[in-house]
N, CA, C and O atoms as CSV, one atom per row, in Angstrom:
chain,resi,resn,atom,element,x,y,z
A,1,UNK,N,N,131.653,-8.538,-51.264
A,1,UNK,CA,C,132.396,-9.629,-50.674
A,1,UNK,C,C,131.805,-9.922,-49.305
A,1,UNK,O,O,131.150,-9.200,-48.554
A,2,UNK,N,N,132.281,-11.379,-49.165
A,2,UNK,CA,C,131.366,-11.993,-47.525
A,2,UNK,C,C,131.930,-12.709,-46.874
A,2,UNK,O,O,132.034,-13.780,-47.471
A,3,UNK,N,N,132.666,-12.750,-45.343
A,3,UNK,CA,C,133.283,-13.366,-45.138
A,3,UNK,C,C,132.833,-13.799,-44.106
A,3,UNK,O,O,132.649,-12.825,-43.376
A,4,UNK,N,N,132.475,-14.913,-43.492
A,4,UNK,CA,C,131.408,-15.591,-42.437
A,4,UNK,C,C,132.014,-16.898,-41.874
A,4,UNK,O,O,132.770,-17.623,-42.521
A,5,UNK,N,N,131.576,-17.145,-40.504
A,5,UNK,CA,C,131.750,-18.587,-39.683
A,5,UNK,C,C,130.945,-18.986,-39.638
A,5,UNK,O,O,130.103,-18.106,-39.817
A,6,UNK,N,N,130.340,-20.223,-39.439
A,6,UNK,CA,C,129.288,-21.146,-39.611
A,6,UNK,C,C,130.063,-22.105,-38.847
A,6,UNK,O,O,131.270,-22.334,-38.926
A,7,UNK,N,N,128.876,-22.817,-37.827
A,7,UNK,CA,C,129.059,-24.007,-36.949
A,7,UNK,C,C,127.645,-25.051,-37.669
A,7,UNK,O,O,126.540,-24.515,-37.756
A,8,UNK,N,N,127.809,-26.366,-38.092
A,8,UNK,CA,C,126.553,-26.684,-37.387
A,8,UNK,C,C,126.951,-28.445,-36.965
A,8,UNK,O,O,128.035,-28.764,-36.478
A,9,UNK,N,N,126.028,-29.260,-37.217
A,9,UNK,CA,C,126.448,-30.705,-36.862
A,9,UNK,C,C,125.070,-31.681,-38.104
A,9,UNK,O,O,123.947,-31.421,-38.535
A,10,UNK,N,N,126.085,-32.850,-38.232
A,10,UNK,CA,C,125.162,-34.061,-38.934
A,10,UNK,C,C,124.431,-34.837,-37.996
A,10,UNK,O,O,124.876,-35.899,-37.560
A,11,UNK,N,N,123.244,-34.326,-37.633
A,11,UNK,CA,C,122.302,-35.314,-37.234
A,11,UNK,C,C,121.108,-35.627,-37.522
A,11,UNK,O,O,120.274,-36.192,-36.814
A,12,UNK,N,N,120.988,-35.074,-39.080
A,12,UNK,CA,C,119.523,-35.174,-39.684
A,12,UNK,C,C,119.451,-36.795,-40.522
A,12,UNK,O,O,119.518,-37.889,-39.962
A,13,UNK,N,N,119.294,-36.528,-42.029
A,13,UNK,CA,C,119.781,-37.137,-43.078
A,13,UNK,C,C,121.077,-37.677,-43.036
A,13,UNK,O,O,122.079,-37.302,-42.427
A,14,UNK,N,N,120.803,-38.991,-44.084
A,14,UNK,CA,C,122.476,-39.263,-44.525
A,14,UNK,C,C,122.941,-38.487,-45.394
A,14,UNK,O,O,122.061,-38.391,-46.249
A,15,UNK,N,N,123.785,-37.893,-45.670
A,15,UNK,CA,C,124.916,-37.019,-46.988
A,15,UNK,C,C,125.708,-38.197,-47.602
A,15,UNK,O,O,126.401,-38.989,-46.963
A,16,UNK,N,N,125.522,-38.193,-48.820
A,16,UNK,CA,C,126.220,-38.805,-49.642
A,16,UNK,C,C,125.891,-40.664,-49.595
A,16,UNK,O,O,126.276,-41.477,-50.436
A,17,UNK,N,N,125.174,-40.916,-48.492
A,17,UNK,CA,C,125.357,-42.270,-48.407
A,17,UNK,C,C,126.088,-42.681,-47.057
A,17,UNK,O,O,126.503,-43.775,-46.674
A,18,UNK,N,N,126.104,-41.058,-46.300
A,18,UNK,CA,C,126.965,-41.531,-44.814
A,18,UNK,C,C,125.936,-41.203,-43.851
A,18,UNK,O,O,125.452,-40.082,-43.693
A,19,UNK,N,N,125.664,-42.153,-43.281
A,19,UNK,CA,C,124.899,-41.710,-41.864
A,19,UNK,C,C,125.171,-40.740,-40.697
A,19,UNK,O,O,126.324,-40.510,-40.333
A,20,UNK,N,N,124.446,-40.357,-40.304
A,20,UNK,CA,C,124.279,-38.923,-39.457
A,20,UNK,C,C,125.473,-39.150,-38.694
A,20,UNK,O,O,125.301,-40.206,-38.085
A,21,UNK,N,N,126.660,-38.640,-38.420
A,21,UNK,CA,C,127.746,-39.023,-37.134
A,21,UNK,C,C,127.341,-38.180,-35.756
A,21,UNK,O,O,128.027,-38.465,-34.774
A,22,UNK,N,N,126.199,-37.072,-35.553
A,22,UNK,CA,C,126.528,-36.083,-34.385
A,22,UNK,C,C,127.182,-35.702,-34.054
A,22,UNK,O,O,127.114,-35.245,-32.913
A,23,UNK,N,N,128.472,-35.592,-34.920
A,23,UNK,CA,C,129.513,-34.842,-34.949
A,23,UNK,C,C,129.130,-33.195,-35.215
A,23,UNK,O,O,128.194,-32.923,-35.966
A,24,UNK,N,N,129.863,-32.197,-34.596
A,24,UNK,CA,C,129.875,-30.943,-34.868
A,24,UNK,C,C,131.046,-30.175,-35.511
A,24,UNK,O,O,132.161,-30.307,-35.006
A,25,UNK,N,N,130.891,-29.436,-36.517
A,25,UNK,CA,C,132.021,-28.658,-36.958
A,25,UNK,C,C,132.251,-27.375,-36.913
A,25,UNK,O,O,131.200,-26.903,-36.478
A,26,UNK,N,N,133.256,-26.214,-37.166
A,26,UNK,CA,C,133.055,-25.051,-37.466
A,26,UNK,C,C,134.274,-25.015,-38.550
A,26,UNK,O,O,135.255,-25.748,-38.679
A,27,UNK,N,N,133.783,-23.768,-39.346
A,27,UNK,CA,C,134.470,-23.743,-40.771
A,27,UNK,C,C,134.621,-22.291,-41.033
A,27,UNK,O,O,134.313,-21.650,-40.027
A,28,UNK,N,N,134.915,-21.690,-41.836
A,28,UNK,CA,C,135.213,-20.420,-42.401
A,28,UNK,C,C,135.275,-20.290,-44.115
A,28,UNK,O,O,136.010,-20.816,-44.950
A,29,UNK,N,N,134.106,-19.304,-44.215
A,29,UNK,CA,C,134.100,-18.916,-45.537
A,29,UNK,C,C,133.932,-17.762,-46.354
A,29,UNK,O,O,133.639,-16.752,-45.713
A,30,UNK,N,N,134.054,-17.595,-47.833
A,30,UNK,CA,C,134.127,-16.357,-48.090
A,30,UNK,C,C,133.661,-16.582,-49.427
A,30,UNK,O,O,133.705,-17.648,-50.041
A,31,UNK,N,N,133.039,-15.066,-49.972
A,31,UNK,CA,C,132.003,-15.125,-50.828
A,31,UNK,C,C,132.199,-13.665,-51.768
A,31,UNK,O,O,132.163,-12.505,-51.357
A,32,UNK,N,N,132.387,-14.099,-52.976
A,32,UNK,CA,C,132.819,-12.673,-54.026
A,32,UNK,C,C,131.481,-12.683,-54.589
A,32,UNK,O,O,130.797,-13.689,-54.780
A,33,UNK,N,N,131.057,-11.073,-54.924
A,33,UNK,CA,C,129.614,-11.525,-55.289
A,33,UNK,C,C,129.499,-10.367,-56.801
A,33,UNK,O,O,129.460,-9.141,-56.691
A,34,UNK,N,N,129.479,-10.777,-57.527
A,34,UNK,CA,C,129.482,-9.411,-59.070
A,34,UNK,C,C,127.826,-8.941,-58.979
A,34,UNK,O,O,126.736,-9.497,-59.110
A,35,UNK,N,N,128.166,-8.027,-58.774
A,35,UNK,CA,C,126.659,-7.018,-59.093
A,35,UNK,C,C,126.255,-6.241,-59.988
A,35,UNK,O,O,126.911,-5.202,-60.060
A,36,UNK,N,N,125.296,-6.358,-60.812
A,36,UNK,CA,C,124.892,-5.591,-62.002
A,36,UNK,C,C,123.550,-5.518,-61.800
A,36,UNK,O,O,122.789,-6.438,-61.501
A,37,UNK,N,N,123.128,-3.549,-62.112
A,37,UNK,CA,C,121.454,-2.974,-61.983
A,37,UNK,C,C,121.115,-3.576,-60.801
A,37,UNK,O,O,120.014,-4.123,-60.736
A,38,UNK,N,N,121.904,-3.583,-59.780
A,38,UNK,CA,C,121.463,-3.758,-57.966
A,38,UNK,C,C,121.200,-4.984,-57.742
A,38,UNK,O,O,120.638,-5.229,-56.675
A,39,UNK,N,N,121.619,-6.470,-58.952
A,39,UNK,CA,C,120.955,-7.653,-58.769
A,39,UNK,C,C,122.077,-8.469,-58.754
A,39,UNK,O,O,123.051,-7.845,-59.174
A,40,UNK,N,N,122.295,-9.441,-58.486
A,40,UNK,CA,C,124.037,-10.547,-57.953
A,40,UNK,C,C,123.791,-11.491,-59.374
A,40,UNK,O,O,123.115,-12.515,-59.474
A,41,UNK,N,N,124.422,-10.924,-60.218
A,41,UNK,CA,C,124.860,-11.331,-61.332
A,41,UNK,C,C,125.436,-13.106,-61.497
A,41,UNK,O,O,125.083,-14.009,-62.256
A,42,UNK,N,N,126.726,-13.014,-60.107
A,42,UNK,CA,C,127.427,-13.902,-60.442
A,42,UNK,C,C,127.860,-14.548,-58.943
A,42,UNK,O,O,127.121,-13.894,-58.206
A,43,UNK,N,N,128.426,-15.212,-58.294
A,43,UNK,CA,C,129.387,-15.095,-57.260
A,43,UNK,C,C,129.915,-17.151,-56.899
A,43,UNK,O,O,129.416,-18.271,-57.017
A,44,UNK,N,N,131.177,-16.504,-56.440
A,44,UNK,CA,C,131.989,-17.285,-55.939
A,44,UNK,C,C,132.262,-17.714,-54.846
A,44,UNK,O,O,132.455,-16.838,-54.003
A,45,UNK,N,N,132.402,-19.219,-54.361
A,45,UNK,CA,C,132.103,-19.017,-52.654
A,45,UNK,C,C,133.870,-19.971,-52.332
A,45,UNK,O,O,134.485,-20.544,-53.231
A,46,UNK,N,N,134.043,-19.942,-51.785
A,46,UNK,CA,C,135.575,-20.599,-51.137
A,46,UNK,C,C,135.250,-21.309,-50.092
A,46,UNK,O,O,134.450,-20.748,-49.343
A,47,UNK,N,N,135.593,-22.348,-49.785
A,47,UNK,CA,C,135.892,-22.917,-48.092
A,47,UNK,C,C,136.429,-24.139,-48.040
A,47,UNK,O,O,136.438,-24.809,-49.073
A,48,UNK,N,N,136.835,-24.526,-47.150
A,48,UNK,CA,C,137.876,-25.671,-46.454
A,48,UNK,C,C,136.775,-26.678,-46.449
A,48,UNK,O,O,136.254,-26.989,-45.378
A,49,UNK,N,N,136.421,-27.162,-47.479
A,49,UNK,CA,C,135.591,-28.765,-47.381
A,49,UNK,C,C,136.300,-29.530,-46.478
A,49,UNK,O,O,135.866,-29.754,-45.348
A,50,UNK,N,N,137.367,-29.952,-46.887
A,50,UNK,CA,C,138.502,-30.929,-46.196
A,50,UNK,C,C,138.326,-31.054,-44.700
A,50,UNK,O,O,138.204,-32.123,-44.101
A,51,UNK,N,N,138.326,-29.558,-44.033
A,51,UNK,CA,C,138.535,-29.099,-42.884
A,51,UNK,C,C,137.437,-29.681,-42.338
A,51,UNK,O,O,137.484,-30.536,-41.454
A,52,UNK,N,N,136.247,-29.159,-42.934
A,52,UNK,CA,C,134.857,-29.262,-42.332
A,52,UNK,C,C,134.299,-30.611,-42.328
A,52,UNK,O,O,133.414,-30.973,-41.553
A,53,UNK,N,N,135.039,-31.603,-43.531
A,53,UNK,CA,C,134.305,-33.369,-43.524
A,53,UNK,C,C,135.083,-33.941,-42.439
A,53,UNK,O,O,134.563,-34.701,-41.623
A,54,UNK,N,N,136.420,-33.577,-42.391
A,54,UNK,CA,C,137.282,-34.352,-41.029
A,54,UNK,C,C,136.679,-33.968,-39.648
A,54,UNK,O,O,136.685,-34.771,-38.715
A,55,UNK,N,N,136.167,-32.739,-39.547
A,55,UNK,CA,C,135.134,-32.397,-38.016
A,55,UNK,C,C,134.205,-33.703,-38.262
A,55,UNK,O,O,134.332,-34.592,-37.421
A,56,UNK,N,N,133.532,-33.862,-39.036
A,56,UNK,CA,C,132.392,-34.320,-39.229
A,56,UNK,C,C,132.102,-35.426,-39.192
A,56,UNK,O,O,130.994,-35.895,-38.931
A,57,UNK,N,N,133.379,-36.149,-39.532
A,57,UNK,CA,C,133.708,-37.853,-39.324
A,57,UNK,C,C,133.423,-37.788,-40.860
A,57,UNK,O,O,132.202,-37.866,-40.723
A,58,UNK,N,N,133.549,-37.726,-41.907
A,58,UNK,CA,C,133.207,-37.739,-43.143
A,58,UNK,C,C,134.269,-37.960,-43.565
A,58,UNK,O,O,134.075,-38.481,-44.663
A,59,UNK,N,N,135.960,-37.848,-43.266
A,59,UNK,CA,C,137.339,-38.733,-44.106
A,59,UNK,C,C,137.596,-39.832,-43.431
A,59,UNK,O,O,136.575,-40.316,-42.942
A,60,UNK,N,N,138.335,-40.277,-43.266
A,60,UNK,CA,C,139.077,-41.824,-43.262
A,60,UNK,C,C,140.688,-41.407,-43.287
A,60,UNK,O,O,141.585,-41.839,-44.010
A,61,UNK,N,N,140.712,-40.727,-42.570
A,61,UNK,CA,C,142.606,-40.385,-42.938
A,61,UNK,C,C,142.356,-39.043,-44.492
A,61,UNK,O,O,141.983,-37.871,-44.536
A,62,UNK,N,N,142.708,-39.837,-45.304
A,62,UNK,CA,C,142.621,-38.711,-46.495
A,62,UNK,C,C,141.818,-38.912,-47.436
A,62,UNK,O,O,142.014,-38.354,-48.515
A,63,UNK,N,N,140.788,-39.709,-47.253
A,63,UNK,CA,C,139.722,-40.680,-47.794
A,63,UNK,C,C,138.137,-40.835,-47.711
A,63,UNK,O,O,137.443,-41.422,-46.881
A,64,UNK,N,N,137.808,-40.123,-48.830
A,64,UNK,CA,C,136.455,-39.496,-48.177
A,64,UNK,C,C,135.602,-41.051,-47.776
A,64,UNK,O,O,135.605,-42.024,-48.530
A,65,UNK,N,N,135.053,-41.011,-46.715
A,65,UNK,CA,C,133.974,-42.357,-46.381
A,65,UNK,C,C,133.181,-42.393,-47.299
A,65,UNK,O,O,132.299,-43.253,-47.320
C-alpha cells in the first residue's frame, strides 16, 4: 500500500481540450498494490479528481469545462 501528496500546476499542454490555466493544485492519494513472485501483479489507485480539477480551474461550479 501507498499513500502520497503530490502538488503540481497546468502550464504545459492543453488536457482534454482545456488550455493551460497556471493554476496550481495539491491532492492526496493512495495506492493498493497485489504482489505475486516479487512482481505488482495488480493495483488500485484512489484520489479526489473533483478536488484536484476545481484547484485547477478545470470545473465550472459542478461542470467539468
Amino acid at each position: 500500500m501507498l499513500r502520497y501528496a503530490a502538488t503540481g500546476s497546468h502550464c504545459g499542454e492543453p488536457h482534454n481540450g482545456i488550455q493551460p490555466t497556471g493554476r496550481t493544485a495539491h491532492w492526496t492519494a493512495s495506492a493498493i498494490f497485489e504482489v505475486q513472485g516479487g512482481k505488482i501483479k495488480s493495483f488500485i489507485k484512489e484520489w479526489d479528481k473533483l478536488n484536484m480539477w476545481r484547484q485547477l480551474g478545470w470545473m465550472n461550479g459542478d461542470e467539468y469545462v
